[in-house]
C-alpha positions in Angstrom: -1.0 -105.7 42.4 -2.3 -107.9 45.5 -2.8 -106.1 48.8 -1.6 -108.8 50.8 -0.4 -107.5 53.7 2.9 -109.6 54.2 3.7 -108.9 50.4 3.1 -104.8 51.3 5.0 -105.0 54.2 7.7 -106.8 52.3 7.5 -104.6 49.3 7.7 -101.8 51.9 11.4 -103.1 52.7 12.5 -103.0 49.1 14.3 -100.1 47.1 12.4 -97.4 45.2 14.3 -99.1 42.2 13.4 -102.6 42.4 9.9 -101.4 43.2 10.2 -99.4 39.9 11.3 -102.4 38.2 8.8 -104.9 39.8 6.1 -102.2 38.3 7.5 -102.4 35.0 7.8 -105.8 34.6 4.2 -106.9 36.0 3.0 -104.2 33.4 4.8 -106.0 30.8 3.1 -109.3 31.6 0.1 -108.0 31.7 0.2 -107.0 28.3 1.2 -110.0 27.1 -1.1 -112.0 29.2 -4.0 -109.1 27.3 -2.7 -109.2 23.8 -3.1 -113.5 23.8 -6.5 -113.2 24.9 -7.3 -110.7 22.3 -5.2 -112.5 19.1 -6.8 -115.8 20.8 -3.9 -117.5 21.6 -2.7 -119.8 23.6 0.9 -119.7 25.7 1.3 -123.0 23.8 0.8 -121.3 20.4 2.7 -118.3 20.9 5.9 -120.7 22.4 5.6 -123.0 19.1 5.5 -119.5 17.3 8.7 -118.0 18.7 10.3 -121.4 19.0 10.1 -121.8 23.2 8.9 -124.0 25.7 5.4 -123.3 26.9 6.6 -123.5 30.7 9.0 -120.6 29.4 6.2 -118.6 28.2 4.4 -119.1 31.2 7.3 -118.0 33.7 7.7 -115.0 31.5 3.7 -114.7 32.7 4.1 -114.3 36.0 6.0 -110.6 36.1 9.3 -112.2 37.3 11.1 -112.2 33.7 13.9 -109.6 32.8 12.7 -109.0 28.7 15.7 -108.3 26.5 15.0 -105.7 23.8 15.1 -108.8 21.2 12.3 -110.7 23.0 10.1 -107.7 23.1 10.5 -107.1 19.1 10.1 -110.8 18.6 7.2 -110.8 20.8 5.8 -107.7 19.1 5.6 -109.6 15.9 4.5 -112.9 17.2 1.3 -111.0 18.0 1.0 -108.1 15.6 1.3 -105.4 17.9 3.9 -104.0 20.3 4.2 -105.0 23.8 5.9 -102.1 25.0 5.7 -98.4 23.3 8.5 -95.9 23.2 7.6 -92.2 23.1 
């Protein structure tokens, strides 16, 4: 995460919940973001795969996105190999 010291100080303002949440879902789009660049894909193929606009795939990029349970499984199967594990 960026140590920018506005975005600490307003990060410092902000519940321990949203904070948890923020964490959770900049670890999810890092995962995606790893998984492309492993399978070699682009956002533009893994759109056309699941049937989305690339600008979608690339909001979903930037840590901000709420991920249903249904996007994750069909995410997990556009690129053979889960996105998020459960214990």
């Amino acid at each position: 995460m960026t140590t920018n010291k506005l975005f600490r100080e307003c990060l410092d303002q902000v519940s321990e919940t949203t904070k948890a949440e923020l964490d959770l879902s900049f670890a999810i789009a890092d995962r995606i973001d790893y998984l492309l660049k492993k399978k070699g894909m682009t956002q533009r193929m893994l759109a056309k795969q699941l049937g989305k606009n690339e600008s979608e795939i690339s909001k979903w990029l930037t840590g901000r996105h709420n991920f249903t349970t249904n996007t994750l499984a069909r995410l997990a199967l556009a690129l053979g190999e889960e996105v998020v594990s459960v214990p």
